[in-house]
Wavefront OBJ file of the C-alpha trace (Angstrom):
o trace
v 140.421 123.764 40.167
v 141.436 123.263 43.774
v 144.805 123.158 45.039
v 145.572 120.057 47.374
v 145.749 122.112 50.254
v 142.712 123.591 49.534
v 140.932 120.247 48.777
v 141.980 119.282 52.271
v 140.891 121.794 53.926
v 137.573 121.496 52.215
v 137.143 118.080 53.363
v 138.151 118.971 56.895
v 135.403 121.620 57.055
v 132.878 119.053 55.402
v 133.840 116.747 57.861
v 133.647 118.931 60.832
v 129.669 120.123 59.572
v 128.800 116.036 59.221
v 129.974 115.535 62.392
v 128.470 118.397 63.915
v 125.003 117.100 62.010
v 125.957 113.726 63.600
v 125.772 115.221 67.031
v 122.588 117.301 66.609
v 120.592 114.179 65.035
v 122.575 112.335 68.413
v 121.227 115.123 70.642
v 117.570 115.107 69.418
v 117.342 111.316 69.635
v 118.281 111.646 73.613
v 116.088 113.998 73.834
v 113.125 112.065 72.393
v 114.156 109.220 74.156
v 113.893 110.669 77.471
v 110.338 112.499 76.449
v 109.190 108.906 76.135
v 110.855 107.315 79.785
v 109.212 110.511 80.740
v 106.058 108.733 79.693
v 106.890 105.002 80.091
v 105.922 104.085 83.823
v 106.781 100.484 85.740
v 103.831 99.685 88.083
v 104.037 96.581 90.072
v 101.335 94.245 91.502
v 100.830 91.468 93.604
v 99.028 88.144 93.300
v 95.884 89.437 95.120
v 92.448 90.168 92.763
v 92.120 93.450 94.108
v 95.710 94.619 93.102
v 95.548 92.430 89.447
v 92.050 94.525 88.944
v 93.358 97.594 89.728
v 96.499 97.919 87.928
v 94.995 96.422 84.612
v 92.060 99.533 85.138
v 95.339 101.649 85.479
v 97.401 100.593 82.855
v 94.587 100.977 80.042
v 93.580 104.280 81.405
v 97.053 105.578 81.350
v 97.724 104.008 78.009
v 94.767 106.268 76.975
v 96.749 109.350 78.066
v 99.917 108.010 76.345
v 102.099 106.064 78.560
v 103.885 103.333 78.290
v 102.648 101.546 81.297
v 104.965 97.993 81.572
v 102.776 95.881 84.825
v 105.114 93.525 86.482
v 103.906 90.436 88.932
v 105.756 90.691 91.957
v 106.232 89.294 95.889
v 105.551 91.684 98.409
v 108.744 91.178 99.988
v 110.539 91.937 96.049
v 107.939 94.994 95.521
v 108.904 96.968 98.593
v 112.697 96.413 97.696
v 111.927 97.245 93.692
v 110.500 100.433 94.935
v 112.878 101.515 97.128
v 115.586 100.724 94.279
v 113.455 102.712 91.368
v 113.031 99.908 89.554
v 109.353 99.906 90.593
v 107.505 103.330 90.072
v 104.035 102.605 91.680
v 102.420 99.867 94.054
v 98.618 100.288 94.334
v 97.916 97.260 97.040
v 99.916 98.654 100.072
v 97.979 96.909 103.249
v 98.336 99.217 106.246
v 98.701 99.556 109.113
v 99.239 95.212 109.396
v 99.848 92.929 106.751
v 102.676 94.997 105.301
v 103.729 96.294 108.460
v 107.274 94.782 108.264
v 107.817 95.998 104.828
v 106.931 99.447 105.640
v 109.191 99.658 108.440
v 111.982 98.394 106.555
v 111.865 100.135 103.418
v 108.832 103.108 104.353
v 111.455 105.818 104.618
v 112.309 105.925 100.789
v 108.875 105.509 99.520
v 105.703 108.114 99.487
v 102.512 107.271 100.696
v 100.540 108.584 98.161
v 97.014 108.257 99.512
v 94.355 105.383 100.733
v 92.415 104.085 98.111
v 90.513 101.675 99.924
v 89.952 101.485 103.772
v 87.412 98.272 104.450
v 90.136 95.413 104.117
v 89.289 93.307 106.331
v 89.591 89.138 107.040
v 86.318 87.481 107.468
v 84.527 84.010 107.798
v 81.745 83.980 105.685
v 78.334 82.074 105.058
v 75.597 81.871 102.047
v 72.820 84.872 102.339
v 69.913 81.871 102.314
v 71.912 80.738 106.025
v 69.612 83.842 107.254
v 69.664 82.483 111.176
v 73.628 82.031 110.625
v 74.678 86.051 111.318
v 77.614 85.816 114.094
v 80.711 83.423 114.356
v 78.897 82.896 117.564
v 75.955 81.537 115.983
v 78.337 78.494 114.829
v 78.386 76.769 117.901
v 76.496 74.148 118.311
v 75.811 73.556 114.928
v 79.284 71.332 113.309
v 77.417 68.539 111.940
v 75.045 70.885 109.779
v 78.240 72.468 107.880
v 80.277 68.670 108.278
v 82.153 70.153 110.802
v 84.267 72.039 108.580
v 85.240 75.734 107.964
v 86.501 75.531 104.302
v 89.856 77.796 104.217
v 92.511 78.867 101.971
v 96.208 78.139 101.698
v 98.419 77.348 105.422
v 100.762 80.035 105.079
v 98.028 82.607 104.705
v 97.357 85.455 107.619
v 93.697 84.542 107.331
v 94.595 81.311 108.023
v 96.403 81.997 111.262
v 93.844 84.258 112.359
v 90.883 81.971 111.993
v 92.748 78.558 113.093
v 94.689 80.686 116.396
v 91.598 83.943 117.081
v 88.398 83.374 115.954
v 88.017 79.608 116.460
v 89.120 79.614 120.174
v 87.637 82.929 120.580
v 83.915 81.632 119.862
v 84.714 78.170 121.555
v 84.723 76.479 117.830
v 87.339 73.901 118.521
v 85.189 70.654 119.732
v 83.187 70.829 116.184
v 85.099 72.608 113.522
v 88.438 72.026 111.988
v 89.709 74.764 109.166
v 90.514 73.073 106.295
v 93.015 74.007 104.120
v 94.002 73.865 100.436
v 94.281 77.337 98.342
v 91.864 80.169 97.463
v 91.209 77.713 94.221
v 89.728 75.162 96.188
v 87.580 77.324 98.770
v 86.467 79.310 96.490
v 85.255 75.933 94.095
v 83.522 74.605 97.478
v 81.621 77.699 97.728
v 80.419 77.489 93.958
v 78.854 74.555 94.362
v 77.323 74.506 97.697
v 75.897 78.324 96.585
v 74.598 76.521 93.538
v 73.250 73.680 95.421
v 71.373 75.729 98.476
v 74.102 73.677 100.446
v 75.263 74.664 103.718
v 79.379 75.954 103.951
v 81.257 78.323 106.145
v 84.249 79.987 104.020
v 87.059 82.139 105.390
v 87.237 84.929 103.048
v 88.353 88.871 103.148
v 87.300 91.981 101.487
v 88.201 93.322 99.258
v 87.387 90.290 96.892
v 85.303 89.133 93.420
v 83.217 86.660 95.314
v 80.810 89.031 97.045
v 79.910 90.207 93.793
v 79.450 87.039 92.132
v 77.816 84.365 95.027
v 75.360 85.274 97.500
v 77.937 85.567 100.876
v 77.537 87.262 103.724
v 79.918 87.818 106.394
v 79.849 87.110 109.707
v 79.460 89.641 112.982
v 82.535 89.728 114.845
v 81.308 91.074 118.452
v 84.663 89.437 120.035
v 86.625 91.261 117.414
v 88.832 87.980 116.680
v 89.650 88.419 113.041
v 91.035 91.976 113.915
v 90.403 95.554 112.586
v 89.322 96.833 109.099
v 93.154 97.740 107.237
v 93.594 100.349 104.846
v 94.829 100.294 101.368
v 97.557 102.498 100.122
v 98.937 103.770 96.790
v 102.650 103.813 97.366
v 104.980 105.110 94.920
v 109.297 105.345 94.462
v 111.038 108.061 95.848
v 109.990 111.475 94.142
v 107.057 109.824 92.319
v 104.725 112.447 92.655
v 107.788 114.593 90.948
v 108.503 113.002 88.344
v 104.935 111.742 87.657
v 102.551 114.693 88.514
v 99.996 113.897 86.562
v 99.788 110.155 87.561
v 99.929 111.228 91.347
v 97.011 113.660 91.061
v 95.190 111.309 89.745
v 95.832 108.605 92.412
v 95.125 110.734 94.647
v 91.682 111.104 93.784
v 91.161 107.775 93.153
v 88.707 106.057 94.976
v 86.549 102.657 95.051
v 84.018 101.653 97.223
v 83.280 97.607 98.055
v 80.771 97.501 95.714
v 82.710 99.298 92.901
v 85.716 97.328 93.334
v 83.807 93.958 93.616
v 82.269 94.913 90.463
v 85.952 95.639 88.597
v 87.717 92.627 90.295
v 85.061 90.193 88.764
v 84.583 91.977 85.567
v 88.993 91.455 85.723
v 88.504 87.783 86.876
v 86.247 86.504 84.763
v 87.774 87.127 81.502
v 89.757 85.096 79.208
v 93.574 84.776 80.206
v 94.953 87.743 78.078
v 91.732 89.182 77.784
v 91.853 91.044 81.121
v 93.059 94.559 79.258
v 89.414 94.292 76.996
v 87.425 93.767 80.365
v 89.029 97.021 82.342
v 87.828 98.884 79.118
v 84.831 97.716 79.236
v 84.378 98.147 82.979
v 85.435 102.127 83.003
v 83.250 102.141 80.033
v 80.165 101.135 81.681
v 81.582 102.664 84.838
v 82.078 106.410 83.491
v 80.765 108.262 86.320
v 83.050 106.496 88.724
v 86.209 106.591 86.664
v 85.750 110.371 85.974
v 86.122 111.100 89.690
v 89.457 110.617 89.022
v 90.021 110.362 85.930
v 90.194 112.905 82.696
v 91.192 111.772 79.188
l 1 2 3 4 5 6 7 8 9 10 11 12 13 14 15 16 17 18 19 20 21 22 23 24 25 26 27 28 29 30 31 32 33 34 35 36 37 38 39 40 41 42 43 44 45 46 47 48 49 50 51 52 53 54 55 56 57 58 59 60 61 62 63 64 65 66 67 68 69 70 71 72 73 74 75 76 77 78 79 80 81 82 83 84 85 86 87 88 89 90 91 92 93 94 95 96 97 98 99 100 101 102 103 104 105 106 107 108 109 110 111 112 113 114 115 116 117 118 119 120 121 122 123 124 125 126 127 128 129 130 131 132 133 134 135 136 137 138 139 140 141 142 143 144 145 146 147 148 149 150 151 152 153 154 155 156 157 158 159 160 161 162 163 164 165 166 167 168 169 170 171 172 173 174 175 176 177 178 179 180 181 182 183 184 185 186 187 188 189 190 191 192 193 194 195 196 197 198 199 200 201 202 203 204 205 206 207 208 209 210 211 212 213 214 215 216 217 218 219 220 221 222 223 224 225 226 227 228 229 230 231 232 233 234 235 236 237 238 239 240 241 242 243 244 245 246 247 248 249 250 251 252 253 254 255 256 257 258 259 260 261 262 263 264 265 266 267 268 269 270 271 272 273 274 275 276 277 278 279 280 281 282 283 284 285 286 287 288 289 290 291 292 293 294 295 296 297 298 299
C-alpha cells in the first residue's frame, strides 16, 4: 500500500511522463504540419487565357507530384504586391519588358525572375485566312466600306486599344474610313464567330498569345511601320527565395516551355470546357500532349 507521500509523488511523475507525451505528440504534429506547407504552394493568375491555361496545366501536374496547389484570381497591380509580401508564391504571366513594366520597377527587386516561358506576345489586328489579298494593315486603306468601316476591338481601357486607336490607325492613314469599336473581348471575339462562320468580311484587334488562332481561321496582319510595337516576353516570376524553398517546382519552370501552337492548343482545350470542368481538360491536354509536357515535366 502506498503512503500519501508516495502516492503523490507517483502522480507527479505520471504527470510529468503525460505531459512530456503531450509535447512529443505536439512536436510531431508541427512537424507534419510544416512537411505539408512544405508541399502546399499559392500560385496566382490573372484574367488573361494564357495565364488561366497555364496555371490550371500547373496545378494538376503538381497535384500529381503531391502538392497542395491553392490558384488564386488576381489584378496585376494586387499580384506584384502579393508576391512581394509572400502571400503569392508563383506568377506564370509576367509581360516583359512593357505591359508590366511599372510593376516590375516597383516591386522587381524582391521577386526572381525565374525564366521566359513564352517570347512571341505580341498585339495585333487581325483578319479571316479566306481575306487572302488582305496581308498588311496597309492593305486596309481604301477598302472601309467592304469591312463597314469598322475595326471590331476589345474593352477602352485595354493597351491594345490605345495602341490601335493612337499607332496603327494614324500610322497606316486609317482614320477617314475606320473607327475601332469597342465593347470587351466577349463581344469581338462573338463578331468574329460569326462573320468566320458566315465567309463575312471583319478586321479584329487581337494579340498572341490567345485561343482564337487555334479555333477560327485568323491571320494577322504585317506590320512594316512597326505601329503595334515589339514582340514581349513572358516570364515565370516567383516570391523571394522561391527557387529555395521550392526546388523542385523551379527546375521545372525552368524548363518549361510552349510554343504558339502548343499554347493555342492548351488555352482552347482550357476555354472550352464546362465552368469547373477546366481541371478535367488540362488532364486531358498533357495527356494527349505527353511529349511536350515531359520536356519539363517528370511524375
Amino acid at each position: 500500500m502506498l503512503t500519501g507521500k508516495r502516492s503523490r509523488r507517483l502522480f507527479a511523475l505520471l504527470a510529468a511522463l503525460a505531459a512530456l507525451v503531450l509535447v512529443a505528440a505536439g512536436c510531431g504534429g508541427r512537424e507534419a504540419q510544416t512537411g505539408q506547407q512544405q508541399k502546399s504552394i499559392n500560385i496566382g493568375y490573372i484574367a488573361w487565357d494564357e495565364d488561366i491555361a497555364v496555371t490550371h496545366l500547373y496545378k494538376v501536374l503538381l497535384e500529381q507530384k503531391g502538392y497542395k496547389v491553392n490558384a488564386q484570381e488576381l489584378e496585376a497591380g494586387p499580384m506584384y504586391a502579393g508576391l512581394a509580401q509572400g502571400n503569392i508564391d508563383l506568377f506564370m504571366d509576367g509581360w516583359l519588358p512593357q505591359t508590366h513594366a511599372d510593376y516590375w520597377k516597383q516591386y522587381g527587386p524582391q521577386l526572381e525572375d525565374l525564366t521566359v516561358w513564352y517570347d512571341q506576345a505580341t498585339l495585333n489586328i487581325a483578319v479571316p485566312k479566306y481575306m487572302t489579298d488582305v496581308n498588311s494593315i496597309a492593305d486596309l486603306k481604301g477598302r472601309g466600306p467592304e469591312f463597314n468601316g469598322v475595326i471590331t476591338g476589345i474593352d477602352p481601357g485595354a493597351g491594345l486599344t490605345r495602341i490601335t486607336k493612337d499607332s496603327a490607325i494614324p500610322a497606316y492613314g486609317l482614320g477617314g474610313e475606320f473607327t475601332l469599336q469597342t465593347s470587351s473581348t466577349t463581344a469581338m471575339l462573338t463578331a468574329l464567330e460569326k462573320a468566320t462562320k458566315e465567309q463575312k468580311p471583319i478586321v479584329v484587334t487581337l494579340w498572341h498569345p490567345h485561343w482564337a488562332y487555334a479555333r477560327y481561321p485568323i491571320k494577322d496582319l504585317q506590320d512594316p511601320k512597326g505601329a503595334m510595337g515589339k514582340a514581349e516576353q513572358i516570364h515565370a516570376i516567383g516570391r523571394k527565395n522561391f527557387s529555395q524553398d521550392f526546388p523542385e517546382v523551379t527546375d521545372m519552370v525552368k524548363k518549361f516551355k510552349l510554343d504558339d501552337a502548343q499554347l493555342a492548343s492548351l488555352e482552347n482545350a482550357i476555354n472550352s470546357a464546362e465552368k469547373g470542368k477546366e481541371d478535367d481538360a488540362a488532364r486531358q491536354w498533357a495527356s494527349q500532349n505527353q511529349a511536350v509536357v515531359a520536356n519539363f515535366f517528370t511524375p
